[in-house]
PDB file of N, CA, C and O in Angstrom:
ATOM      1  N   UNK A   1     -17.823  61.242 -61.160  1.00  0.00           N
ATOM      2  CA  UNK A   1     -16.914  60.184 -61.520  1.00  0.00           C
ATOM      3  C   UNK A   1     -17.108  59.803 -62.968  1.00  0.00           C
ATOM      4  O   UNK A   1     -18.183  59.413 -63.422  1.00  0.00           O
ATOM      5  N   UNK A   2     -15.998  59.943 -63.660  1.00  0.00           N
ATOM      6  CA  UNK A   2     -15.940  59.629 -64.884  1.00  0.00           C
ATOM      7  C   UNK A   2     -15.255  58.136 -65.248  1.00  0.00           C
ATOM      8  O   UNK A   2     -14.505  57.585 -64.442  1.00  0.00           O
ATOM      9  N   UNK A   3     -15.577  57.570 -66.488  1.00  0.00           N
ATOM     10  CA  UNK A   3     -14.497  56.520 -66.908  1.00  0.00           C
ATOM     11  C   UNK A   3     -13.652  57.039 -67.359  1.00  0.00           C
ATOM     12  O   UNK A   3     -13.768  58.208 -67.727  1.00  0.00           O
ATOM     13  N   UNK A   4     -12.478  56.333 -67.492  1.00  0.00           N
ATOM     14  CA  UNK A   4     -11.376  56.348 -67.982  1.00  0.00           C
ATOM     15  C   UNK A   4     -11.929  56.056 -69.707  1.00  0.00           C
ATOM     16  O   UNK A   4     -12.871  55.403 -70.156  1.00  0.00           O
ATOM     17  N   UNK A   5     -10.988  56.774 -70.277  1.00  0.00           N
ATOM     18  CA  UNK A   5     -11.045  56.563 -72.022  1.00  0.00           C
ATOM     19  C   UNK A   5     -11.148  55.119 -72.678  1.00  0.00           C
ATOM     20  O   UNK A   5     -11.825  54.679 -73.608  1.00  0.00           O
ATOM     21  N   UNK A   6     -10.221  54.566 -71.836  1.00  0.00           N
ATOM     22  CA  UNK A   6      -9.652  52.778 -72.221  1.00  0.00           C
ATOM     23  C   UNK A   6     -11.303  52.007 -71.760  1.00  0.00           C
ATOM     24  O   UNK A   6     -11.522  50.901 -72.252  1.00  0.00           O
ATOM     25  N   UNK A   7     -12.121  52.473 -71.064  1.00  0.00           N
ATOM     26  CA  UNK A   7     -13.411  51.728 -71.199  1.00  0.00           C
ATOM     27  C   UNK A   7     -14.627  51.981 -71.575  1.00  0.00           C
ATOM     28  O   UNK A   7     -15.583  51.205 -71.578  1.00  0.00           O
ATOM     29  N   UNK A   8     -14.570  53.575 -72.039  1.00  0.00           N
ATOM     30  CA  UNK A   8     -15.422  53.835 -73.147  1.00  0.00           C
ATOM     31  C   UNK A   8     -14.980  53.308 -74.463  1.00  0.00           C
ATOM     32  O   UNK A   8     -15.797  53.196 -75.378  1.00  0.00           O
ATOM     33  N   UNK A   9     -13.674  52.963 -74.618  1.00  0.00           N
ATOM     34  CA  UNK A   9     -13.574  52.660 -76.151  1.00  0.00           C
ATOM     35  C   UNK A   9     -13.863  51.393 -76.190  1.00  0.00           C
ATOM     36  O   UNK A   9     -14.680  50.981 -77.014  1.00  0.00           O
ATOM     37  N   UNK A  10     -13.288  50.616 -75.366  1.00  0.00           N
ATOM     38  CA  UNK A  10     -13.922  48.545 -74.692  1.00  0.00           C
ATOM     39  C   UNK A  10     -15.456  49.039 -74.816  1.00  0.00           C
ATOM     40  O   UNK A  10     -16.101  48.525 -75.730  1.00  0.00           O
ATOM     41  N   UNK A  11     -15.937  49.739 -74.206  1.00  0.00           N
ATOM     42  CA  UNK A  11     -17.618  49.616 -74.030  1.00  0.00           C
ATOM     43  C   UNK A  11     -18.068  50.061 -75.977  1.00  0.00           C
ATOM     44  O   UNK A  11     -18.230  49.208 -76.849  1.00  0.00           O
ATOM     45  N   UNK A  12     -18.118  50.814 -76.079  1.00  0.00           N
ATOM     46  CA  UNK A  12     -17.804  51.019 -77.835  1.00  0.00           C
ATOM     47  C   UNK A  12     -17.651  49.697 -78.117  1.00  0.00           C
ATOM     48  O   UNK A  12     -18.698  49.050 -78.141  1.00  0.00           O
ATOM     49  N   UNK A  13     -16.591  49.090 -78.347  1.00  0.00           N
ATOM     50  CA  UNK A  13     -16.214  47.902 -79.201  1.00  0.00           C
ATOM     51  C   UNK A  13     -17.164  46.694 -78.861  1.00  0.00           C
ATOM     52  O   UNK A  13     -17.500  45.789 -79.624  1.00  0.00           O
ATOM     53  N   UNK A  14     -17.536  46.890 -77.489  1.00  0.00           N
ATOM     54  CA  UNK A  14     -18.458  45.502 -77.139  1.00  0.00           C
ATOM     55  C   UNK A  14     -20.050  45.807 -78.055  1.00  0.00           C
ATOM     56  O   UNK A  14     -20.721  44.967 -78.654  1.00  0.00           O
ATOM     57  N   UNK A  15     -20.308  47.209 -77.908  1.00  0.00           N
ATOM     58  CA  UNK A  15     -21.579  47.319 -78.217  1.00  0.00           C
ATOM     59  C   UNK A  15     -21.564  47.673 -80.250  1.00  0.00           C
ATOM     60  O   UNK A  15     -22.581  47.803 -80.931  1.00  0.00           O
ATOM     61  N   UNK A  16     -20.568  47.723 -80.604  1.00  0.00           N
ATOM     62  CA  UNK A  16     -20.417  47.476 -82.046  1.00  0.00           C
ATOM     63  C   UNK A  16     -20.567  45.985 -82.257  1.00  0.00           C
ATOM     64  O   UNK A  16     -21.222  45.694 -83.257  1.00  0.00           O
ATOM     65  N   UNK A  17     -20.088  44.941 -81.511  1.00  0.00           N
ATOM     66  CA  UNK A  17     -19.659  43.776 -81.270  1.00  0.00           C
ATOM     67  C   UNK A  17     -20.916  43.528 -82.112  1.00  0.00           C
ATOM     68  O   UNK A  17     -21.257  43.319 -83.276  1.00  0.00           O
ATOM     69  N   UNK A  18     -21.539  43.702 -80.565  1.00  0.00           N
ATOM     70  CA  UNK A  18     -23.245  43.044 -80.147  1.00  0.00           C
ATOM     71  C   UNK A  18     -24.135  43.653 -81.509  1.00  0.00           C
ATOM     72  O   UNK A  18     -25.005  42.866 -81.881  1.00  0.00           O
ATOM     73  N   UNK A  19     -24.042  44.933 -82.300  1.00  0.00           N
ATOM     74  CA  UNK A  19     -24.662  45.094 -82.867  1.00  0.00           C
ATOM     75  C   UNK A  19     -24.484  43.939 -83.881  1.00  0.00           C
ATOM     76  O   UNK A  19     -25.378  43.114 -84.066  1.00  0.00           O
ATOM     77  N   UNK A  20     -23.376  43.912 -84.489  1.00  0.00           N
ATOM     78  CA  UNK A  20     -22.910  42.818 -85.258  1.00  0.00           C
ATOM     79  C   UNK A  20     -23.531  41.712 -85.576  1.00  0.00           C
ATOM     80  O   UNK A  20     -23.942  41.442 -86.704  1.00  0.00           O
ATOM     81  N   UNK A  21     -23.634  40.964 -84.508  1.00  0.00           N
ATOM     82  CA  UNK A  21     -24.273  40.073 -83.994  1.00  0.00           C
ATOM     83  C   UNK A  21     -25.341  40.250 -83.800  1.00  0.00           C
ATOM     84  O   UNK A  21     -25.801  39.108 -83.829  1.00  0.00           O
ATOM     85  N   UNK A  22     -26.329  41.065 -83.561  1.00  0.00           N
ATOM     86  CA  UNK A  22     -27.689  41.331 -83.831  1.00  0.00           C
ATOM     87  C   UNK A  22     -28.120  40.922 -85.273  1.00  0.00           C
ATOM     88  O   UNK A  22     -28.688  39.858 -85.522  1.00  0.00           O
ATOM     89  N   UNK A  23     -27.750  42.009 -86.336  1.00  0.00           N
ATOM     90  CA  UNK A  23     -27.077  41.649 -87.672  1.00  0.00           C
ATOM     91  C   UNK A  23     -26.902  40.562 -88.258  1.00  0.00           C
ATOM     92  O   UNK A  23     -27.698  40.378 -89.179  1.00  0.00           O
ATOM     93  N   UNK A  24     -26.235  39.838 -88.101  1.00  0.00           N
ATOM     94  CA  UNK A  24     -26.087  38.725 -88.256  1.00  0.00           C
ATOM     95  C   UNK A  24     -27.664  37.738 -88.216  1.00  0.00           C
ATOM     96  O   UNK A  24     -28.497  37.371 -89.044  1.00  0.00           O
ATOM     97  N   UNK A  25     -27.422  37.591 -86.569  1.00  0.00           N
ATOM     98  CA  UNK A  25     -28.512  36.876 -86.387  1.00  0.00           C
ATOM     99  C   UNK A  25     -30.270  36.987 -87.011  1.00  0.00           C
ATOM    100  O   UNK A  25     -31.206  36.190 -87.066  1.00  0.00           O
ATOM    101  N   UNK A  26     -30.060  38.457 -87.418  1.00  0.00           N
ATOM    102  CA  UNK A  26     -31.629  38.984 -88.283  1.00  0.00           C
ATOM    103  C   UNK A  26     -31.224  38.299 -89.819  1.00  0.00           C
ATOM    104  O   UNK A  26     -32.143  37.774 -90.448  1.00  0.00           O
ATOM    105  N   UNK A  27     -30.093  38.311 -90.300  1.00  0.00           N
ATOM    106  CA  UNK A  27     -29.755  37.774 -91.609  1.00  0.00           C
ATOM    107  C   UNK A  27     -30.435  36.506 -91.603  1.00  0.00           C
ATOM    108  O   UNK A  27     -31.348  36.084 -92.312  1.00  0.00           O
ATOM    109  N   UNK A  28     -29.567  35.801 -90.309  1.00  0.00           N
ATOM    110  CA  UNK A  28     -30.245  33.828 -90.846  1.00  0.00           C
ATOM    111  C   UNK A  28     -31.426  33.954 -90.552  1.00  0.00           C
ATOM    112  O   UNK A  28     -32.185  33.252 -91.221  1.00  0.00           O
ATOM    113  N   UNK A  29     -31.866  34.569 -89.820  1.00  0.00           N
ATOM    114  CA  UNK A  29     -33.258  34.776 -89.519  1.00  0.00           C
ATOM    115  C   UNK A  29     -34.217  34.531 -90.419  1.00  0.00           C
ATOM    116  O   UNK A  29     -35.117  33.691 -90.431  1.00  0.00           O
ATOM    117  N   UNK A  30     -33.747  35.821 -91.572  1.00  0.00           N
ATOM    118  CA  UNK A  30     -34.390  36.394 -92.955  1.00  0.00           C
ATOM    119  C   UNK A  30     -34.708  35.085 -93.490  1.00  0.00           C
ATOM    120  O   UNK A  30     -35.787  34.529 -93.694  1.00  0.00           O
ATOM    121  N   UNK A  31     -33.125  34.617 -93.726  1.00  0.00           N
ATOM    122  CA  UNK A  31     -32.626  33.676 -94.504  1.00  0.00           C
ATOM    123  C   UNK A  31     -33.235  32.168 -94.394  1.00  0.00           C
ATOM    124  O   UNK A  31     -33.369  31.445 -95.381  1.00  0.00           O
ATOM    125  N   UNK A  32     -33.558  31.818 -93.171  1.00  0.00           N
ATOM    126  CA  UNK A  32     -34.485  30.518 -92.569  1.00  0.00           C
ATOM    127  C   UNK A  32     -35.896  30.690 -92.997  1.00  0.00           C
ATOM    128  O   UNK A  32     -36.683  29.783 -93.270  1.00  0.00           O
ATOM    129  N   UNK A  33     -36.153  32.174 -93.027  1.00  0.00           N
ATOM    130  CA  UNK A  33     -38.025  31.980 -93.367  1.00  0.00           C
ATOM    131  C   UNK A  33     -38.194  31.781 -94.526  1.00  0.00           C
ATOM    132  O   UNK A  33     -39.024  30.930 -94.846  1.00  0.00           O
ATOM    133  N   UNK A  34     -37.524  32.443 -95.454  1.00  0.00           N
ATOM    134  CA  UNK A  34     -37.383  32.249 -96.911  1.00  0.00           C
ATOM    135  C   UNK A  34     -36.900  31.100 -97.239  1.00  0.00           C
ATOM    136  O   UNK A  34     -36.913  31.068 -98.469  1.00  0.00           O
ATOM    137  N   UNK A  35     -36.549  30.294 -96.893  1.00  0.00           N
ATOM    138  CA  UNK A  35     -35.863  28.304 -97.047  1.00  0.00           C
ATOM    139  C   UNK A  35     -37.053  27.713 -96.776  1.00  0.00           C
ATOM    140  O   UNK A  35     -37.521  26.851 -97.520  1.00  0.00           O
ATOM    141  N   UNK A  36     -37.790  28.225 -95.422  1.00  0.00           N
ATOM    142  CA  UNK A  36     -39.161  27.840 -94.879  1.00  0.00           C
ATOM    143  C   UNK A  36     -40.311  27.695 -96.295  1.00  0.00           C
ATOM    144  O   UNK A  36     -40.648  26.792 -97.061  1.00  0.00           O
ATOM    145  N   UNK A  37     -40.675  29.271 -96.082  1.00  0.00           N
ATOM    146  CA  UNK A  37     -41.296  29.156 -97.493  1.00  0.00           C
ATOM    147  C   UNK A  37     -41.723  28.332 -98.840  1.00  0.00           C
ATOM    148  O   UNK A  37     -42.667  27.869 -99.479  1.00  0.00           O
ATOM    149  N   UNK A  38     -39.890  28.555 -98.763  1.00  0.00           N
ATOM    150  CA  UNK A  38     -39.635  27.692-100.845  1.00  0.00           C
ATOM    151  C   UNK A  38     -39.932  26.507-100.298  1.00  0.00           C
ATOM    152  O   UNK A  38     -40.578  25.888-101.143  1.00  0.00           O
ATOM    153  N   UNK A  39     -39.802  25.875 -99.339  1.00  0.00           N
ATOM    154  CA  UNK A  39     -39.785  24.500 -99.454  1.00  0.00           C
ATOM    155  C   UNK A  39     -41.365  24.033 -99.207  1.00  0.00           C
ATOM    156  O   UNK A  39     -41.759  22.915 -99.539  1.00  0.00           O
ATOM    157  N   UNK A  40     -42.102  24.896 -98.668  1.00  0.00           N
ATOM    158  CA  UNK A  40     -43.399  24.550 -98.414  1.00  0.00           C
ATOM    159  C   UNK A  40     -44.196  25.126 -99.890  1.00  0.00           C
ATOM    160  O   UNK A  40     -45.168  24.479-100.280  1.00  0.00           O
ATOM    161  N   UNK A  41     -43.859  26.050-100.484  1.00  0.00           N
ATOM    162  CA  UNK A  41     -44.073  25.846-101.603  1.00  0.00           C
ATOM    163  C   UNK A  41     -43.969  24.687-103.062  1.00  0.00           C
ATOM    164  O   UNK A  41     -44.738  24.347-103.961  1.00  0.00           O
ATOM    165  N   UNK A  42     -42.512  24.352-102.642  1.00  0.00           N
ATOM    166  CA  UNK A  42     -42.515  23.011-103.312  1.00  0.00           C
ATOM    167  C   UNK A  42     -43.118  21.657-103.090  1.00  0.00           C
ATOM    168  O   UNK A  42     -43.347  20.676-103.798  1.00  0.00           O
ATOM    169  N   UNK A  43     -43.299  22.011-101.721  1.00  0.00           N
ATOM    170  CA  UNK A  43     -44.611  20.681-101.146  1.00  0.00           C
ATOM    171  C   UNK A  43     -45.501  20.507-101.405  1.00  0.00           C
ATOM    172  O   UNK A  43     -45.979  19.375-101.327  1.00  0.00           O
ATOM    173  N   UNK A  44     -46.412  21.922-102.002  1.00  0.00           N
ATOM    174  CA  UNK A  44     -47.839  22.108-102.449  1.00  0.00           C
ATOM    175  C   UNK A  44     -47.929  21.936-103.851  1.00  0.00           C
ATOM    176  O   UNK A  44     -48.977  21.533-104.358  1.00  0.00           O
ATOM    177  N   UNK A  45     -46.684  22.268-104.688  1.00  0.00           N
ATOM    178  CA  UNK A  45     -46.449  21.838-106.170  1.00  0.00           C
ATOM    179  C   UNK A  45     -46.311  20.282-106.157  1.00  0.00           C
ATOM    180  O   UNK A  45     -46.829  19.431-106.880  1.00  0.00           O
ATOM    181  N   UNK A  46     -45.561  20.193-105.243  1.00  0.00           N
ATOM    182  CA  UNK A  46     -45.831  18.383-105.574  1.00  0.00           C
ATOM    183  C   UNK A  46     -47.250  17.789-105.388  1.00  0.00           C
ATOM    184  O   UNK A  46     -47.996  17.270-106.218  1.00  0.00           O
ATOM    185  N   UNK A  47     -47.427  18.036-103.922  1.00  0.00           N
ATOM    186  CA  UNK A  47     -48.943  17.211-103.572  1.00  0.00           C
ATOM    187  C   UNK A  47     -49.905  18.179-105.259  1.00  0.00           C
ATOM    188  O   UNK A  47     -50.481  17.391-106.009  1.00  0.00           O
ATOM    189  N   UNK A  48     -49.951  19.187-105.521  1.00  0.00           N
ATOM    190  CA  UNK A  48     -51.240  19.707-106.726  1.00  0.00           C
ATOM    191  C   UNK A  48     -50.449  18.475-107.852  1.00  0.00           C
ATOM    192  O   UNK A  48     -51.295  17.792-108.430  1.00  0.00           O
ATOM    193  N   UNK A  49     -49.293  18.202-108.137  1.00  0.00           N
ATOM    194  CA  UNK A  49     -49.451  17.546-109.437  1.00  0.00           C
ATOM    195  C   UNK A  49     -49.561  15.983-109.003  1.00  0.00           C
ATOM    196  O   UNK A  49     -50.157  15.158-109.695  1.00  0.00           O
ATOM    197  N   UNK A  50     -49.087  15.755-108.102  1.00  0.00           N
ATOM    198  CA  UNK A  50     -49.660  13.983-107.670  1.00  0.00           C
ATOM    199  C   UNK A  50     -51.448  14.000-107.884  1.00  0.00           C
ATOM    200  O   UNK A  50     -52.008  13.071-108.465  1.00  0.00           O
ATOM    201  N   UNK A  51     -52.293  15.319-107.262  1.00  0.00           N
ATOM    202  CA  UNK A  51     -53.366  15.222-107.538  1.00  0.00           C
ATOM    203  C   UNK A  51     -53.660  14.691-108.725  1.00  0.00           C
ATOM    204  O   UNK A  51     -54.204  13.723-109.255  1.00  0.00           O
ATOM    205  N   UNK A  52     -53.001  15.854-108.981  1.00  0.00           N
ATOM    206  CA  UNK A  52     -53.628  16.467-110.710  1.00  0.00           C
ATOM    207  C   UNK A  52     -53.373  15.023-111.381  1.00  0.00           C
ATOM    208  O   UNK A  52     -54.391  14.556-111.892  1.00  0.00           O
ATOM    209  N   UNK A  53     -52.211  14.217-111.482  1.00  0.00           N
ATOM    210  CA  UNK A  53     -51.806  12.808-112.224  1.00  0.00           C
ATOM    211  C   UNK A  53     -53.425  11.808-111.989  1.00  0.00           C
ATOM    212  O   UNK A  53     -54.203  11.254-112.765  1.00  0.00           O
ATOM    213  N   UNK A  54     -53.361  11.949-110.782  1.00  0.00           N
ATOM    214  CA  UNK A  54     -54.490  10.831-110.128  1.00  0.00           C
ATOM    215  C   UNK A  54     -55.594  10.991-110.941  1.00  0.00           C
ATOM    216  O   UNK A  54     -56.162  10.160-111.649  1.00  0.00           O
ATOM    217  N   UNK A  55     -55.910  12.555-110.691  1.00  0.00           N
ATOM    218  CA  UNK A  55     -57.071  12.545-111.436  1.00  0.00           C
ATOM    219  C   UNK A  55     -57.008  11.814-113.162  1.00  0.00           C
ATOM    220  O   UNK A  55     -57.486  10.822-113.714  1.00  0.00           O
ATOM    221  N   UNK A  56     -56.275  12.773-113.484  1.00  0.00           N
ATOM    222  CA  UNK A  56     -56.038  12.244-115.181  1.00  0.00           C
ATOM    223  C   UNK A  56     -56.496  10.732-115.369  1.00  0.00           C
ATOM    224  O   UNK A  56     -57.333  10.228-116.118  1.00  0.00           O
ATOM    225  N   UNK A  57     -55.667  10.212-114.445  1.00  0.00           N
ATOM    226  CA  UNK A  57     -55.540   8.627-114.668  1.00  0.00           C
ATOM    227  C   UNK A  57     -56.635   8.386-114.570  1.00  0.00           C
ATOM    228  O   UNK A  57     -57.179   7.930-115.576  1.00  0.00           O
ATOM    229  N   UNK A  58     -57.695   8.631-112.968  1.00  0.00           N
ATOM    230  CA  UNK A  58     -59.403   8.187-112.919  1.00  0.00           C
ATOM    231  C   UNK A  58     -59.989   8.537-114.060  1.00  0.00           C
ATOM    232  O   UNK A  58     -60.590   7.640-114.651  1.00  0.00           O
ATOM    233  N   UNK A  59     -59.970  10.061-114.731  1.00  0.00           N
ATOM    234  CA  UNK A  59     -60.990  10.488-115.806  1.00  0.00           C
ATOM    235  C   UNK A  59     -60.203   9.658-117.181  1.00  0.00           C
ATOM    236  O   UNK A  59     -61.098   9.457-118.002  1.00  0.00           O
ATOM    237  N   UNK A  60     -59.092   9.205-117.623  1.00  0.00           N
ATOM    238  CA  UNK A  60     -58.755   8.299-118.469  1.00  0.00           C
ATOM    239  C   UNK A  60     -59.122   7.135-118.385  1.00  0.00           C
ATOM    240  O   UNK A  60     -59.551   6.549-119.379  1.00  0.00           O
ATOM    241  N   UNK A  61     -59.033   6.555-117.200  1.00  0.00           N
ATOM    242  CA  UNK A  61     -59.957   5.037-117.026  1.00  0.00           C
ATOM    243  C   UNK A  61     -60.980   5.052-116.907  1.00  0.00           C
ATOM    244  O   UNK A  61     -61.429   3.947-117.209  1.00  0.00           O
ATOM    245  N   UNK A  62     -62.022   5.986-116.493  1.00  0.00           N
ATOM    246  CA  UNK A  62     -63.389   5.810-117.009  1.00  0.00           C
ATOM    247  C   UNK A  62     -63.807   6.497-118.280  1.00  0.00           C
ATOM    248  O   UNK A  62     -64.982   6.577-118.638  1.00  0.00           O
ATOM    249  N   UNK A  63     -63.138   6.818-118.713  1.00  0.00           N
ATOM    250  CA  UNK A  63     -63.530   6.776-120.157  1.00  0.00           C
ATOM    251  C   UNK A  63     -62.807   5.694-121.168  1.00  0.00           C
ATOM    252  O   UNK A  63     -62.994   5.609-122.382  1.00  0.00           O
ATOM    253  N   UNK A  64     -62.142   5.082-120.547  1.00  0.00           N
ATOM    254  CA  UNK A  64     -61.534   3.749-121.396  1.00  0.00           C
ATOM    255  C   UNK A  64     -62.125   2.745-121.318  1.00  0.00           C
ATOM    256  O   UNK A  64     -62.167   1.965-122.270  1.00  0.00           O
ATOM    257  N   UNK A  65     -62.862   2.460-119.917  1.00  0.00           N
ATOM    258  CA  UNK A  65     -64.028   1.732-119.257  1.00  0.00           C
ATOM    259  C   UNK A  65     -65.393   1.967-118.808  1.00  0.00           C
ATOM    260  O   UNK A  65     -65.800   2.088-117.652  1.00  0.00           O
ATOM    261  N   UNK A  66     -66.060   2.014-119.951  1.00  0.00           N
ATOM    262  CA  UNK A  66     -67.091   3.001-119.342  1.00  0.00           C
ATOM    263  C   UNK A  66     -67.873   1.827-118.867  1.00  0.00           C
ATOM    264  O   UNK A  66     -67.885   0.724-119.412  1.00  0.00           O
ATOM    265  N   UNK A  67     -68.558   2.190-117.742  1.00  0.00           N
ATOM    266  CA  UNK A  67     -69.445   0.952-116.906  1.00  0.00           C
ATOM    267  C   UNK A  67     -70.658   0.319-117.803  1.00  0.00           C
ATOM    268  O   UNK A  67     -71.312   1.018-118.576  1.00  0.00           O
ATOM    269  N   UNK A  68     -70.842  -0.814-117.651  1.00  0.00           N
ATOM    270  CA  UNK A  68     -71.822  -1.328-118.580  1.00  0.00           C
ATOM    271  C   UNK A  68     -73.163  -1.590-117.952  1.00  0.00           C
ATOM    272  O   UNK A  68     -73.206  -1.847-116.749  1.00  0.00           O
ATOM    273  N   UNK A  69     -74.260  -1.544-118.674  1.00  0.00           N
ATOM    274  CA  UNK A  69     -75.001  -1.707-117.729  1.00  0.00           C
ATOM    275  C   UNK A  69     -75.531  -2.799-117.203  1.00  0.00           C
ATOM    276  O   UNK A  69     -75.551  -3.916-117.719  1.00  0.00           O
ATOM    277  N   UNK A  70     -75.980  -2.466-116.128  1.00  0.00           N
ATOM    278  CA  UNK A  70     -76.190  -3.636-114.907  1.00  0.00           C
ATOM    279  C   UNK A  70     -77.975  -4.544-115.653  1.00  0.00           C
ATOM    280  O   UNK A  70     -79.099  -4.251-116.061  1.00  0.00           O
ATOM    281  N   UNK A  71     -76.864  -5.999-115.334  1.00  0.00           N
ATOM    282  CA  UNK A  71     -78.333  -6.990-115.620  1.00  0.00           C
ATOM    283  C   UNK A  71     -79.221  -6.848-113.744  1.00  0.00           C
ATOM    284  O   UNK A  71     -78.616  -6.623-112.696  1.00  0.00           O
ATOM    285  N   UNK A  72     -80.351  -7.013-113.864  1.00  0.00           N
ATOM    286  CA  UNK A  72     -81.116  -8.023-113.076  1.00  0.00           C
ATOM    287  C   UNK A  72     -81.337  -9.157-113.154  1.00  0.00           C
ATOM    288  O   UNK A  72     -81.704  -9.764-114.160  1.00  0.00           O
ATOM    289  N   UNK A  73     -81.128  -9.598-112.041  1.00  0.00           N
ATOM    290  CA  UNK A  73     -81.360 -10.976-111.633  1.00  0.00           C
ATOM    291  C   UNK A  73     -82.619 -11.285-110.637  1.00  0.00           C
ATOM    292  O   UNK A  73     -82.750 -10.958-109.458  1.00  0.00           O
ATOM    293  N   UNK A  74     -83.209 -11.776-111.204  1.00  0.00           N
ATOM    294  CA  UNK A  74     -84.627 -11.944-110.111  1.00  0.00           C
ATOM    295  C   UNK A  74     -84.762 -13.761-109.963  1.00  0.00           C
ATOM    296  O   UNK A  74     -85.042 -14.810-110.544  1.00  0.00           O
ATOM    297  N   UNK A  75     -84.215 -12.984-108.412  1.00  0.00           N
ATOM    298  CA  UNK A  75     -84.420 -14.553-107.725  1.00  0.00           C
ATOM    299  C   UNK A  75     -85.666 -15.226-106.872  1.00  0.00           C
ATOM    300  O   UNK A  75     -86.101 -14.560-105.932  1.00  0.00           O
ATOM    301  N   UNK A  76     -86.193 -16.367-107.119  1.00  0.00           N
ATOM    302  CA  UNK A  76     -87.557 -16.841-106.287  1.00  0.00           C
ATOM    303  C   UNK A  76     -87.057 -16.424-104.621  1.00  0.00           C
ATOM    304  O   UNK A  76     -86.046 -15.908-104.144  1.00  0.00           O
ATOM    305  N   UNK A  77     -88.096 -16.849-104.168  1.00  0.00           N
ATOM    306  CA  UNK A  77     -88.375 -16.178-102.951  1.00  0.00           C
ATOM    307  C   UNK A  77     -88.042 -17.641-102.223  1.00  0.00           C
ATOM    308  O   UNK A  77     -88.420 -18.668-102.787  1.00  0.00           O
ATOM    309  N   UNK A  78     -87.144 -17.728-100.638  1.00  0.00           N
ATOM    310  CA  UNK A  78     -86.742 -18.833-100.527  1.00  0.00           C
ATOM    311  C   UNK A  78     -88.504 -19.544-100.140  1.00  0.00           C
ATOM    312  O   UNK A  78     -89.638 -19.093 -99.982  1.00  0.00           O
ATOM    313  N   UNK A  79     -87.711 -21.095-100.125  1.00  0.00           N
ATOM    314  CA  UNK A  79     -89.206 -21.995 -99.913  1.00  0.00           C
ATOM    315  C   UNK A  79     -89.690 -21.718 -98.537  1.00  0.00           C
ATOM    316  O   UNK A  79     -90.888 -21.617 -98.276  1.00  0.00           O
ATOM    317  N   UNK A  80     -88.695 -21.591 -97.619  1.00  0.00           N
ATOM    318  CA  UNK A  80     -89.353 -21.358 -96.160  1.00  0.00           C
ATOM    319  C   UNK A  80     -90.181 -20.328 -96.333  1.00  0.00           C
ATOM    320  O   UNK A  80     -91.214 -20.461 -95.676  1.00  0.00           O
ATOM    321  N   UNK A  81     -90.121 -19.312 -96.993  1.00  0.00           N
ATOM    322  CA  UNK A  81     -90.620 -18.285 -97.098  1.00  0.00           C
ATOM    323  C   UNK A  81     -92.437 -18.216 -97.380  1.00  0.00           C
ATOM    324  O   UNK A  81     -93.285 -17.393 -97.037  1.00  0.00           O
ATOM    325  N   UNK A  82     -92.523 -19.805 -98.349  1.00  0.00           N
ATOM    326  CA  UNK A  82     -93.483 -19.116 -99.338  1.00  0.00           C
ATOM    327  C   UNK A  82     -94.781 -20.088 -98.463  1.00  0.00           C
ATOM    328  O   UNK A  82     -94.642 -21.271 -98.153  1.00  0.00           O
ATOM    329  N   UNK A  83     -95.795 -19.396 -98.234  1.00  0.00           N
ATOM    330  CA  UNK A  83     -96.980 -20.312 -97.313  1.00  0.00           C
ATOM    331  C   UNK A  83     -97.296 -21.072 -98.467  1.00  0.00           C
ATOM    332  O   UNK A  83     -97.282 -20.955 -99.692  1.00  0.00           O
ATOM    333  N   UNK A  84     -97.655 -22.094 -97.381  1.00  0.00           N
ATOM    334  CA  UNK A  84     -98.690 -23.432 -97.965  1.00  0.00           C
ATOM    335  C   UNK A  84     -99.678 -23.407 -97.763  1.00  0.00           C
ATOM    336  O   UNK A  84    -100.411 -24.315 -98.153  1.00  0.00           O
TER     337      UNK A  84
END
């Protein structure tokens, strides 16, 4: 038993269809990982230069402020403390 011509050429056209559409669907595919990517790339360029600013700013303010040095204070010892 054979098919008739008229549904090998329908079966043909469906499975050109479907390739199509395979096709297709590998394109956005492509096309989504690479959007994926750039954009997570541009996430890591941002967060490195927000770093990078922060830092600047800390190593500019301590060198604009450099810490001074610390007094002592020497305090008596409380009175409850001290025997009679």
């Amino acid at each position: 038993m054979s098919t008739p011509p008229d549904d090998d050429a329908q079966r043909s056209m469906e499975q050109k269809a479907l390739r199509n559409v395979r096709a297709l669907v590998d394109r956005i595919e492509a096309t989504d990982e690479l959007e994926g990517r750039a954009v997570r790339k541009q996430l890591t360029v941002i967060i490195v230069a927000v770093v990078a600013i922060f830092a600047i700013g800390f190593i500019a303010w301590k060198v604009a402020n450099p810490q001074q040095e610390g007094r002592s204070v020497v305090l008596p010892p409380p009175a409850s403390a001290v025997k009679k």
